[in-house]
N, C-alpha and C positions, 0 to 999 in steps of 0.2 A: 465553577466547575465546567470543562470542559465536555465537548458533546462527541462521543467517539460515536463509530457505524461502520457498519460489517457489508463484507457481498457475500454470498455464498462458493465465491470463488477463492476466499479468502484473503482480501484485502482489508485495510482497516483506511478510514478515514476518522480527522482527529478534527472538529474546529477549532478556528480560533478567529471568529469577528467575520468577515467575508472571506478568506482565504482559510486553507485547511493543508494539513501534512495527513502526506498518505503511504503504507508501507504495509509489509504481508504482517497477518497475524503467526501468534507462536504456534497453534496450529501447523498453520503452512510451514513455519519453517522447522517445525519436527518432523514433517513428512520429508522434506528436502534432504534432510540432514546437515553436515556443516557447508556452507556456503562459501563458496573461493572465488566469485567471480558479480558481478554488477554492473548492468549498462544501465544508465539513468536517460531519461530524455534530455532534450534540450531543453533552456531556458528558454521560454519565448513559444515555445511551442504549444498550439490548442489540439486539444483533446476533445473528443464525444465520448459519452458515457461509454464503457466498454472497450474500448479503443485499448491496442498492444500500446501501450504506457512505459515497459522496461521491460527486461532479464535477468532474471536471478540465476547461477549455475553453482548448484553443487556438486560433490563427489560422485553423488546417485542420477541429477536430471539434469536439461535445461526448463526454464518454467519462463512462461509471461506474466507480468502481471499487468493489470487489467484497469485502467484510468473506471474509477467507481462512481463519480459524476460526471462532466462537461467543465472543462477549463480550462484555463492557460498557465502554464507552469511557470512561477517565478520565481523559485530557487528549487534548486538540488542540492542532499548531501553527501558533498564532494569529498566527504574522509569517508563514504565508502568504498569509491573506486580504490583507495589505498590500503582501505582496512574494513573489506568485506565481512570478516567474522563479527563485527560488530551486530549483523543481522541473528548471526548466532546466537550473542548473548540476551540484546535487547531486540526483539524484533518490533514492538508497540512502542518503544521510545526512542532510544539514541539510534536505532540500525532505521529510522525512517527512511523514504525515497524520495521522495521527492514535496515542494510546497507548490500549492494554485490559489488560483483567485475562481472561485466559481462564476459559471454564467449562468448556471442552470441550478438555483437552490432546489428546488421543486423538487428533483430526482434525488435530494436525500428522501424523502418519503417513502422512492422503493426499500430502503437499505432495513437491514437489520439492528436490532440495538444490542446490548453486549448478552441480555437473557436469550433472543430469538435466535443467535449465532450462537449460543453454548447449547440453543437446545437443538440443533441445526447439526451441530457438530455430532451430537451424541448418535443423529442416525446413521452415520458415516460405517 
């Protein structure tokens, strides 16, 4: 089983071995509403925890979302640029953002697990 983790900004991190995919939770994207628009990073690109990571734009906002460890991005999912609603449908799986290799395991620690993000959510 795979190890998901939450920020309170609403991203989600997904492992998988040293590297992890990372994308807003369905949360976020029901605050957004439907989504028409996605800037992904570059490959190749390092990140610090926190760090503006991409753009998500829908009907209603623009929004960043927010690199939730330290890393270096080695792939994005490039059928979003074509077919951003995908974040619509699947926001936790197929509408991912982008994948890294971590440098900084340690700062999952901050992160939330799927219980501390639902109970997280509920004070919203």
């Amino acid at each position: 089983m795979m190890t998901v983790y939450f920020t309170k900004d609403h991203e989600w991190i997904r492992l998988e071995g040293d590297q992890a995919l990372v994308g807003i939770t369905d949360y976020a994207q029901s605050q957004l509403g439907d989504v028409v628009y996605v800037e992904l990073p570059e490959v190749g690109k390092t990140f610090a925890k926190g760090d503006d990571a991409a753009v998500v734009e829908s009907v209603k906002a623009a929004s960043d979302v927010y690199a939730p460890v330290s890393g270096v991005v080695v792939a994005v999912n490039a059928a979003l640029e074509k077919s951003p609603a995908m974040i619509n449908d699947a926001p936790e799986s197929d509408g991912w953002f982008w994948k890294l290799t971590l440098t900084e395991p340690g700062e999952l620690d901050g992160l939330l697990d799927e219980a501390a993000y639902k109970a997280f959510i509920d004070t919203l």
